[in-house]
C-alpha positions as CSV (number, residue, x, y, z in Angstrom):
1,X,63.5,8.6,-5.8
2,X,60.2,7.2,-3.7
3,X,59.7,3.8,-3.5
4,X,56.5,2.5,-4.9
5,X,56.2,-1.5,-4.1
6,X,53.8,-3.3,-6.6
7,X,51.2,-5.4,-4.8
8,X,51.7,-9.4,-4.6
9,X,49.4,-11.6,-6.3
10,X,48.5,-12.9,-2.9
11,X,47.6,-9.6,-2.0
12,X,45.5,-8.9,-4.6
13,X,44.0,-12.0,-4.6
14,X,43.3,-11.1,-1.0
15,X,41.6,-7.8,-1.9
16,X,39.1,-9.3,-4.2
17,X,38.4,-12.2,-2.1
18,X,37.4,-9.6,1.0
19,X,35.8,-7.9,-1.7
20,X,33.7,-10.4,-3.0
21,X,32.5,-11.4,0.7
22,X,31.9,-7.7,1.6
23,X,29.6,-8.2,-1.7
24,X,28.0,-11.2,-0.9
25,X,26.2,-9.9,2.0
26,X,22.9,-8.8,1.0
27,X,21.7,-5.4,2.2
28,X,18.7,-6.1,4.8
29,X,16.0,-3.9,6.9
30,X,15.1,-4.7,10.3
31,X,11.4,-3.6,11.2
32,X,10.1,-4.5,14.4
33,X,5.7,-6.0,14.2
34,X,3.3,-5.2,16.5
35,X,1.9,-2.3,18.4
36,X,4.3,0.4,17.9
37,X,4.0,2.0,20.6
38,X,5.2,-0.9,22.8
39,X,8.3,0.1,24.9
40,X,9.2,-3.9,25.3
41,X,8.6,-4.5,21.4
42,X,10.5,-1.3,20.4
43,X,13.6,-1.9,23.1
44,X,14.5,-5.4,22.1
45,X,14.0,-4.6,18.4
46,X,16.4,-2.1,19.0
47,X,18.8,-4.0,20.5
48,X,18.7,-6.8,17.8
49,X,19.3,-4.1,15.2
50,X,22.6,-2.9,17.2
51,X,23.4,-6.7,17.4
52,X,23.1,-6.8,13.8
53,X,24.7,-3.6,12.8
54,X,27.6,-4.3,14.8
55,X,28.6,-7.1,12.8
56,X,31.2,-5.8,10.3
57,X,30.1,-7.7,7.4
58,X,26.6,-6.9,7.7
59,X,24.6,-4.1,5.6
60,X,21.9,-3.2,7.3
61,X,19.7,0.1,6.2
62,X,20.0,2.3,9.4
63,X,16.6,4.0,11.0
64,X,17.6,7.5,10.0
65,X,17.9,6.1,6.4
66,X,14.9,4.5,6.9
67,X,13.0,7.7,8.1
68,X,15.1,10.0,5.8
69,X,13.7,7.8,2.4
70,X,9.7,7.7,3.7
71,X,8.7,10.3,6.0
72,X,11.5,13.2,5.4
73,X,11.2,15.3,8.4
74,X,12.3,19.2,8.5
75,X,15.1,20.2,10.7
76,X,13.4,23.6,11.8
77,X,10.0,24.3,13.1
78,X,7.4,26.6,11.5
79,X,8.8,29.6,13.5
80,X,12.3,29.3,12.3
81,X,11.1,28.9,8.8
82,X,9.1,32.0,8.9
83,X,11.8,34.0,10.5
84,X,14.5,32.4,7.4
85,X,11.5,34.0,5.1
86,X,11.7,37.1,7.4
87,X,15.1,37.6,6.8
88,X,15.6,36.1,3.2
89,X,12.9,40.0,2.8
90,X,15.2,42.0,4.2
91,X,17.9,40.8,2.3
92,X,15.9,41.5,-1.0
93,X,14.8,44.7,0.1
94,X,18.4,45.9,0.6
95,X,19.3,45.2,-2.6
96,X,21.7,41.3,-1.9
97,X,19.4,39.6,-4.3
98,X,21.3,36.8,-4.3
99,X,22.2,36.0,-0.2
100,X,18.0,36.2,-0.4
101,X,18.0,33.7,-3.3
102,X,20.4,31.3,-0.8
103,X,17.8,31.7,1.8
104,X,15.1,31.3,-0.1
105,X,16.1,28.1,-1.8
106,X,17.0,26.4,1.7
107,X,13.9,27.8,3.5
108,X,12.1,25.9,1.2
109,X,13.8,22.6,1.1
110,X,12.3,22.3,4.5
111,X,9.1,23.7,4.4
112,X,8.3,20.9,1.8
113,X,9.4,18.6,4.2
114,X,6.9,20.0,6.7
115,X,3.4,18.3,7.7
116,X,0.9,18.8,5.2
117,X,-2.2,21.7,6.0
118,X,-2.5,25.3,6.0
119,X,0.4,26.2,8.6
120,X,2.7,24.8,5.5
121,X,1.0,26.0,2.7
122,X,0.8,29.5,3.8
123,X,5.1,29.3,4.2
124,X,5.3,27.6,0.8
125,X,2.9,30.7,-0.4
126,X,5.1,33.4,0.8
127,X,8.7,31.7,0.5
128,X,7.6,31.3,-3.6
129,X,6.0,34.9,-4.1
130,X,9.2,36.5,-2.5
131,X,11.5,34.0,-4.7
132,X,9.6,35.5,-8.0
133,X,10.5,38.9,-7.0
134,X,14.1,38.1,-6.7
135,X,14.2,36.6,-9.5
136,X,12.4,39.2,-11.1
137,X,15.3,41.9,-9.7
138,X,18.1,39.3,-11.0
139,X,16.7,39.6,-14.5
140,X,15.2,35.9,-14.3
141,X,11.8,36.6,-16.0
142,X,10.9,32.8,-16.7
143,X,11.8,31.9,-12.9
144,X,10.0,34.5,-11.6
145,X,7.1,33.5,-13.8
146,X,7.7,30.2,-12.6
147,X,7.9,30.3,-9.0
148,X,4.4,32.6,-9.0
149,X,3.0,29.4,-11.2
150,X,3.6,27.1,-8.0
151,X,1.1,29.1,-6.3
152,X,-1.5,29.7,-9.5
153,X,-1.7,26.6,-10.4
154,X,-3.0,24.9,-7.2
155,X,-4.8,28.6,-6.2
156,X,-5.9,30.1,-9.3
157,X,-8.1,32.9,-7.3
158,X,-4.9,34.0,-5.4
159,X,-4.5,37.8,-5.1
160,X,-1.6,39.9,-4.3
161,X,-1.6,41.9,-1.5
162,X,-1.0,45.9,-2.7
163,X,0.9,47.2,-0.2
164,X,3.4,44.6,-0.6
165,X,3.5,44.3,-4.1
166,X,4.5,47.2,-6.8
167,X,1.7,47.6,-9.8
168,X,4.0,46.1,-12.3
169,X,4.6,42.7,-10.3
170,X,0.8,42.7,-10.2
171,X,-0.2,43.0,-14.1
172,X,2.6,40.8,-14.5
173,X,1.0,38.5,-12.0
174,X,-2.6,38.8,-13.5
175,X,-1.5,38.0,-16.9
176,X,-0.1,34.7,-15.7
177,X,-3.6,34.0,-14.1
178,X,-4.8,34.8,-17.6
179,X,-2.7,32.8,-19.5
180,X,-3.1,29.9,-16.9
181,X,-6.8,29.6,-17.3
182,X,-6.3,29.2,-21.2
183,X,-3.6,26.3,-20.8
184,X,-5.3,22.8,-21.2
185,X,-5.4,21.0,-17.8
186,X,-4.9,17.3,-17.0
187,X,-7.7,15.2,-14.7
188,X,-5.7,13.7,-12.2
189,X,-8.0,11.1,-10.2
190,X,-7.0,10.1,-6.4
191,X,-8.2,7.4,-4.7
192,X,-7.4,5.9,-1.2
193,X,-8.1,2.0,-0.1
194,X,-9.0,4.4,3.2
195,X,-12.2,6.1,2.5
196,X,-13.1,10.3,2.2
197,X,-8.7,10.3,2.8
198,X,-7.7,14.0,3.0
199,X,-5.8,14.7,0.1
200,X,-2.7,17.5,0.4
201,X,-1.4,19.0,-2.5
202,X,2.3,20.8,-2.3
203,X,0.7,20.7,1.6
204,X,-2.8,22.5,0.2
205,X,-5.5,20.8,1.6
206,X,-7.8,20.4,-2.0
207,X,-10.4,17.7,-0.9
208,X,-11.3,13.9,0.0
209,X,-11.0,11.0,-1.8
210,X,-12.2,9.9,-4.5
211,X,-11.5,13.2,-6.2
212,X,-10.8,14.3,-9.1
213,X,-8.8,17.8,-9.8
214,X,-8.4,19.3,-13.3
215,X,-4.7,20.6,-13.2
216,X,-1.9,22.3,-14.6
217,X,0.3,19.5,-16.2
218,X,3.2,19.1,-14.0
219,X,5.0,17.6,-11.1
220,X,3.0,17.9,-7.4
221,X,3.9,16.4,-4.2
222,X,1.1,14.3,-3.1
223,X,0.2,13.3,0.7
224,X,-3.1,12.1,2.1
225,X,-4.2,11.7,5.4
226,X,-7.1,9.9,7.4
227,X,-7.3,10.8,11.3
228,X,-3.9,10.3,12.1
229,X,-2.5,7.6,9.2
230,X,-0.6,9.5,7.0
231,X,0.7,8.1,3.4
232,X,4.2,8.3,1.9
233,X,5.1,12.2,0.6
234,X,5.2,11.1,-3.0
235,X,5.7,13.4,-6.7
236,X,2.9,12.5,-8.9
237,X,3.6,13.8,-12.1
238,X,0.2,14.6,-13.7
239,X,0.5,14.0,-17.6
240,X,-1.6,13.1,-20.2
241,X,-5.6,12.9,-20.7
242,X,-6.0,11.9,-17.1
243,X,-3.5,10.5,-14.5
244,X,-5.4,7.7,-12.2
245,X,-3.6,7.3,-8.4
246,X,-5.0,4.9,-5.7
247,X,-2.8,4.9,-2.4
248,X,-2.8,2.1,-0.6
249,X,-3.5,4.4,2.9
250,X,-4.0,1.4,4.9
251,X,-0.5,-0.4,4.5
252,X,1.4,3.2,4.1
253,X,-0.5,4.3,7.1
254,X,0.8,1.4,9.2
255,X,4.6,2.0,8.7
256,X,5.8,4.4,11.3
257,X,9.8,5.3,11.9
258,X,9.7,6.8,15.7
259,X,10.9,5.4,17.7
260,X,11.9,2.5,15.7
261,X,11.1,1.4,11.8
262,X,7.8,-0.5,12.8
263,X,4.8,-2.4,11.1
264,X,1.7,-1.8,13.0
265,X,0.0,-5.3,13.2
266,X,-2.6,-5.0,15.4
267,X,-5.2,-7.7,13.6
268,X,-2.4,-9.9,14.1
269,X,-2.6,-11.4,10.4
270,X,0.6,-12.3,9.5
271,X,0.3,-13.5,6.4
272,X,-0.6,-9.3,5.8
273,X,2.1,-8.5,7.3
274,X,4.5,-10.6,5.4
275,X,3.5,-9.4,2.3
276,X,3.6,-5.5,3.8
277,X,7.4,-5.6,4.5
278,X,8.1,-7.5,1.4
279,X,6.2,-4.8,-0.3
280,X,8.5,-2.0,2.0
281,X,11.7,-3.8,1.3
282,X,11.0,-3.3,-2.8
283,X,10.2,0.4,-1.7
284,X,14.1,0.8,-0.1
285,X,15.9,-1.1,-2.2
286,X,16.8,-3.9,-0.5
287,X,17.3,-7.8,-0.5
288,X,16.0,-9.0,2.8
289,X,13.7,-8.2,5.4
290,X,13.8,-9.1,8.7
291,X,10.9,-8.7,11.0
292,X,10.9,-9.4,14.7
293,X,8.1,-9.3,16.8
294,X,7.4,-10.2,20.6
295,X,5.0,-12.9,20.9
296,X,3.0,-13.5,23.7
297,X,0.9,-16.8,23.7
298,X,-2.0,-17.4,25.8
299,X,0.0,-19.9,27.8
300,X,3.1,-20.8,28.2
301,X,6.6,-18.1,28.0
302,X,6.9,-15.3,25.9
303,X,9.0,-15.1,22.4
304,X,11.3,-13.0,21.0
305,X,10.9,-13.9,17.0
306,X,12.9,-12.8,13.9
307,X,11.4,-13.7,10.9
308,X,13.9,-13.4,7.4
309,X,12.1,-12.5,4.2
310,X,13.5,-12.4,0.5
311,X,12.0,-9.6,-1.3
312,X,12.9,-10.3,-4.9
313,X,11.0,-13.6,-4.4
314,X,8.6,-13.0,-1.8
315,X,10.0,-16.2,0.4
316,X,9.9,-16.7,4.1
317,X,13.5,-18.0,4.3
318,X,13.7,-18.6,8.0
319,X,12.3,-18.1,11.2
320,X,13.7,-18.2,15.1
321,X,13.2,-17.2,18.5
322,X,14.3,-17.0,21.8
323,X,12.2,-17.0,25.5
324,X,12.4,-13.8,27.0
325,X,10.8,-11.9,30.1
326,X,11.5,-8.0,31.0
327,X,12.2,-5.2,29.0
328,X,15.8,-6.4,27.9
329,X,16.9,-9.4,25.6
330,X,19.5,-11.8,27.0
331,X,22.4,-10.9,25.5
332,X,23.6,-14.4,24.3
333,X,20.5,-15.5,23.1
334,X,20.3,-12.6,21.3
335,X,24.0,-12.6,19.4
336,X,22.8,-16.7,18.9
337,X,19.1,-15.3,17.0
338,X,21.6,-12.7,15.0
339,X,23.9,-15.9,13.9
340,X,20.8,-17.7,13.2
341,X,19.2,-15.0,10.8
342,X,22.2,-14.0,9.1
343,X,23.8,-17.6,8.5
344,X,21.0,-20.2,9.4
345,X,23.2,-21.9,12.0
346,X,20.8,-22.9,15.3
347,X,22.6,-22.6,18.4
348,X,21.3,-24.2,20.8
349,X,20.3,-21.6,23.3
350,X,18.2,-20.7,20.2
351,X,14.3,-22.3,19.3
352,X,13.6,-22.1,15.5
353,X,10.4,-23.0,13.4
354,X,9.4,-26.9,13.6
355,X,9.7,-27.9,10.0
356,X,7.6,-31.2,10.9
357,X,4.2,-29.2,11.4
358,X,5.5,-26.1,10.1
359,X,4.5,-24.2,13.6
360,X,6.7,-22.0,15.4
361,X,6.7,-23.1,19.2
362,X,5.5,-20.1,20.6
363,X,1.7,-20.8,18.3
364,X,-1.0,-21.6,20.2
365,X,-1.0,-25.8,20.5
366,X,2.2,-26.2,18.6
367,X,4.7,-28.5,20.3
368,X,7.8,-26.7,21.7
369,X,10.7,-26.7,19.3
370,X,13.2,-29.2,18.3
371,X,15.9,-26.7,17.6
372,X,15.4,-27.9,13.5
373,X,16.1,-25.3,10.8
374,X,13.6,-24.2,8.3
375,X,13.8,-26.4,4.7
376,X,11.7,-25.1,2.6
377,X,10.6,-21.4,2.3
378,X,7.3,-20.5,2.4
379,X,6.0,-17.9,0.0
380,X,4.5,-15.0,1.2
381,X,0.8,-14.0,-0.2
382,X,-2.5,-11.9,1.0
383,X,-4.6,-15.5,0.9
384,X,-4.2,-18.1,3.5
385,X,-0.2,-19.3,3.0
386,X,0.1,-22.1,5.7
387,X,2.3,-24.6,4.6
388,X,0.9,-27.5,7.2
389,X,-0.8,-30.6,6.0
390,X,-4.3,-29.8,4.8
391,X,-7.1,-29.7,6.6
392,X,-9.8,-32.8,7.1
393,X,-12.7,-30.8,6.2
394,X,-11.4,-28.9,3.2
395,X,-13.1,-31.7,0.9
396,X,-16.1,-30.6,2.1
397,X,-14.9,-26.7,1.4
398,X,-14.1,-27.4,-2.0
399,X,-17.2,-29.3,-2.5
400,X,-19.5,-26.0,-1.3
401,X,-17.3,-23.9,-3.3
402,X,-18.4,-25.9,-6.2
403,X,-22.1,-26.6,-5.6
404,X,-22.6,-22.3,-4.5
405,X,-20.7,-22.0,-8.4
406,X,-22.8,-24.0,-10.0
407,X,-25.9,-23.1,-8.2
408,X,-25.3,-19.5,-9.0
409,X,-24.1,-20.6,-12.8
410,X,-27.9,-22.6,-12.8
411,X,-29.9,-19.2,-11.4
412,X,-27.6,-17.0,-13.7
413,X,-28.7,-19.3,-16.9
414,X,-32.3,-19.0,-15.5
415,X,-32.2,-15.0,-16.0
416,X,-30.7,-15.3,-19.6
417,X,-33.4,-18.3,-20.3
418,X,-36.3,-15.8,-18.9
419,X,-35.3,-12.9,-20.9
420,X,-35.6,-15.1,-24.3
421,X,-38.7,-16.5,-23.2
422,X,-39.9,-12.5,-22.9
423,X,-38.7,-12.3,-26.6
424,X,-41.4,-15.3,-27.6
425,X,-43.8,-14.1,-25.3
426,X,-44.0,-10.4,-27.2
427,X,-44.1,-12.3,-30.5
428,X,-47.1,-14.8,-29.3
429,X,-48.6,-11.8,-28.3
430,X,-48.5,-10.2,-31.9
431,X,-49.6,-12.9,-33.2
432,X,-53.0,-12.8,-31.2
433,X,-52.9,-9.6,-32.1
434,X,-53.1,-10.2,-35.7
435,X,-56.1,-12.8,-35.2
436,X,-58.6,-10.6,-33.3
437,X,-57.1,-11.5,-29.8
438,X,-57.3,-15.6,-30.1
439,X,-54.5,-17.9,-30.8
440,X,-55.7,-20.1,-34.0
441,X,-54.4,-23.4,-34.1
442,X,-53.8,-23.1,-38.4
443,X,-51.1,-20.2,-37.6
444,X,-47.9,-22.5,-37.7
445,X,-46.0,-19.3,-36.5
446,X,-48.0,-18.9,-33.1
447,X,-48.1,-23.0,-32.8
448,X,-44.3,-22.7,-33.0
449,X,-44.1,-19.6,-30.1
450,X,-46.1,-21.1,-28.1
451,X,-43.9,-24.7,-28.3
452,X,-41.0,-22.5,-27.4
453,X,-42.2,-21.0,-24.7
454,X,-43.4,-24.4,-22.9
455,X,-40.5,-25.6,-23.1
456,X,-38.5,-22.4,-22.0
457,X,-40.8,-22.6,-19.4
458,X,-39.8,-26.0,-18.2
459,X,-36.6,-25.2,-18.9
460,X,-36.8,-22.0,-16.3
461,X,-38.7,-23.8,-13.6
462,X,-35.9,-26.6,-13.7
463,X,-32.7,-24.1,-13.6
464,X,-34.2,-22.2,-10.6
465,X,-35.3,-25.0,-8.6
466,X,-31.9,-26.7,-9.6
467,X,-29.6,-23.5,-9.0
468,X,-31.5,-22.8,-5.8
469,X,-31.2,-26.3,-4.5
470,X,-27.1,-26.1,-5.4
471,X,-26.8,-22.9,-3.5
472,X,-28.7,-24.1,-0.3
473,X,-26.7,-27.3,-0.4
474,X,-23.1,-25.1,-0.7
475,X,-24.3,-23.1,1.8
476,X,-24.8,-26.3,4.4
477,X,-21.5,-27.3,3.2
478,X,-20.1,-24.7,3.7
479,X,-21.0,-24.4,7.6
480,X,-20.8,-27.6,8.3
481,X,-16.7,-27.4,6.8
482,X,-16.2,-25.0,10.0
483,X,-12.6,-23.3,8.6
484,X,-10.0,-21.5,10.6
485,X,-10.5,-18.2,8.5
486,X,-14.3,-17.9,6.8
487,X,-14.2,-17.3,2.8
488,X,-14.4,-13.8,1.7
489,X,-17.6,-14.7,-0.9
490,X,-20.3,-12.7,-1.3
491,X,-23.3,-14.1,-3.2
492,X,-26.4,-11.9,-4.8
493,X,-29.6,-13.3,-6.0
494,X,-32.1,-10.7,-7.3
495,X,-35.4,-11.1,-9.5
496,X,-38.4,-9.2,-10.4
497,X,-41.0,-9.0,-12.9
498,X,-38.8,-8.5,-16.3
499,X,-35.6,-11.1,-15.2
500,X,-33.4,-12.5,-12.7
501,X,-29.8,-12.1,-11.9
502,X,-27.3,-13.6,-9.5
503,X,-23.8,-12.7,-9.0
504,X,-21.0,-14.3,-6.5
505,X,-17.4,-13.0,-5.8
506,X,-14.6,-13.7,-3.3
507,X,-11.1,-15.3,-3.2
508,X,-10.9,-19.0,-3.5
């Protein structure tokens, strides 16, 4: 008889304890800032990845997961594709309708995965019109009906050719035009935060953005592109009375994976970049973030720096670097920055953030670093985050801030005051009117217009030359404040014969 030991306590207790640590480790992405093209940037980031990765107790999303989940790449090039469809013909034609059903299906798991234009649609086209007549030979009515919809529905014109298709596939293919034209379609409206984006449908080129297409319900695969920023493939399932989209082109567009997962930071805003691979961690799935970056001061060495984001809560939970030169990272100072981002330890080969000015040593004026660990995270947002000490002049800010509001509050209460001193105006007017064109001093209804009106009158001259004065002294207030980063406001002030109207907007 076999021998089957039961497993001690100890051991069990064992197995749950490595268990709970493998657990416990949360699942991160490394993505390297910058310009992505940079051989130094892309090397080192690299290198701190393998660093990471080697760490048993580490998960860490890999780069081919990374590409594999946003920018799905096929394996085989148009030419191999179209020689698959080639032979997936033959196979129909000679009768094994169901080897040309295999080939079919896989041809065009990777033609979806192609770049988006004409090259692919033309593939996706053919692979879809031979798959309905297979399915047509196998008996398979509804998916032949089906697979010639994928092509009707995004190219309603489309016509058969006749030497390549029997008379019966065509009737059968013009009633499904037919019927098609009579189904009820759904608007589905695109918009890109990248202007006149191209907009790929299924990889059908159908227009620039804004647009808006009356479909087919259904699912579509949706890519747009603007010179050579290209969004996430996505299915848009187009339902409803109208389906509204806007793709954020500019944030997608700055994600590349080749030849390393990367965040192009160019304007060299971090705070955007922050909140870009917070909103790219929520997108895979996982709990932390880690971006490293080169930085290169104006003076001084240059920086190696790892910054570790939470993405649940949107926290900067620690930051470090090293001084490097050369295209390769020192090896201990790197294994030091991976201890440091994974467990918060500083060695002390290794330069973290200054929590007393809340500057990283390698900013420009910042004192170099005391080797002190991060205490409180900072939260990552699109408006100015930095956690220093305010600054001297932001009194003044605030104060222009308030005297442009209530300048433009003054000059909007103006236009509302003008338009009901029109309303008196028209009546004072009917009354003189009434009494042969003269205002008589016994018509207590006229007396009482034209009291109104004096004093809307006064009333008008003191809100514009109040408002105006409020806006003017904002405005010196505002330039004499001097910030870091100007205010994104925008102020409007427009009047004419019938009114007045002001407006101001901006983030504050």
């Amino acid at each position: 008889m076999p021998f089957h030991p039961k497993p001690s306590a100890f051991a069990l207790m064992l197995c749950l304890l490595c268990a709970s640590a493998l657990g416990a480790a949360p699942h991160r992405l490394v993505l390297s800032s910058g310009d992505c093209r940079d051989a130094e940037l892309n090397g080192q980031s690299k290198a701190f990845y393998d660093a990471l990765r080697a760490r048993p107790e580490q998960r860490v999303l890999s780069a081919p997961e990374f590409a594999e989940r946003l920018f799905p790449a096929s394996s085989r090039s148009f030419e191999d594709l179209q020689r698959q469809l080639d032979a997936a013909q033959d196979q129909f034609y000679e009768g094994r309708n169901a080897r040309a059903a295999q080939l079919l299906d896989d041809a065009l798991r990777d033609i979806r995965r192609l770049p988006p234009g004409e090259p692919r649609w033309k593939l996706f086209a053919h692979a879809q019109l031979l798959h309905g007549l297979n399915l047509r030979a196998l008996g398979k009515t509804k998916d032949s009906d089906a697979a010639f919809l994928q092509v009707l529905r995004l190219q309603p014109k489309y016509q058969l050719d006749p030497d390549q298709y029997a008379p019966s596939i065509r009737q059968a293919f013009e009633k499904l035009r037919r019927d098609l034209a009579r189904t009820p379609k759904v608007k589905l409206s695109l918009k890109s935060t990248l202007p006149t984006s191209d907009v790929y449908l299924e990889g059908l080129g159908v227009g620039q953005t804004p647009l808006t297409l009356e479909l087919p319900a259904g699912a579509y695969e949706l890519t747009m592109v603007k010179g050579d920023v290209v969004s996430f493939p996505r299915q848009v399932q187009a339902q409803g009375a109208d389906t509204p989209l806007l793709v954020d082109l500019a944030y997608e567009g700055s994600v590349t994976a080749a030849p390393f997962p990367c965040l192009s930071a160019a304007d060299g805003n971090e705070e955007r970049t922050w909140s870009h691979a917070v909103r790219l961690g929520g997108t895979l799935g996982v709990e932390e973030v880690i971006v490293v970056r080169l930085e290169r001061p104006s003076s001084g060495p240059k920086w190696f720096a790892a910054t570790v984001l939470n993405v649940d809560g949107g926290q900067k939970l620690r930051e470090g670097g090293f001084k490097t030169q050369g295209l390769d990272a020192p090896g201990e100072a790197l294994s030091a920055l991976v201890d440091f981002v994974t467990t918060g330890r500083s060695p002390s080969s290794l330069v973290v953030m200054n929590s007393a000015n809340g500057k990283a040593p390698w900013d420009a004026g910042s004192a170099r670093g005391t080797g002190a660990d991060l205490t409180a995270p900072n939260l990552v947002s699109e408006a100015d985050g930095s956690s220093g000490a305010a600054s001297p002049r932001s009194g003044l800010r605030t104060a222009s801030y308030v005297a442009v509001g209530a300048g433009v509050a003054a000059l909007g209460g103006a236009g509302v005051v003008r338009l009901l001193a029109q309303k008196d105006l028209n009546g004072l007017e009917d009354r003189r009117a009434a009494n042969g064109g003269q205002l008589v001093s016994s018509d207590t209804q006229a007396v009482a217009l034209r009291d109104s009106l004096v004093g809307k009158s006064n009333l008008l001259t003191g809100l514009l030359v109040g408002g105006g004065a409020a806006v003017v002294t904002g405005a010196v207030l505002y330039l004499v404040s001097s910030p870091a980063k100007p205010a994104p406001v925008t102020l409007g002030v427009t009047a004419d014969g019938t009114g007045a109207a002001a407006s101001v907007s901006g983030t504050f």
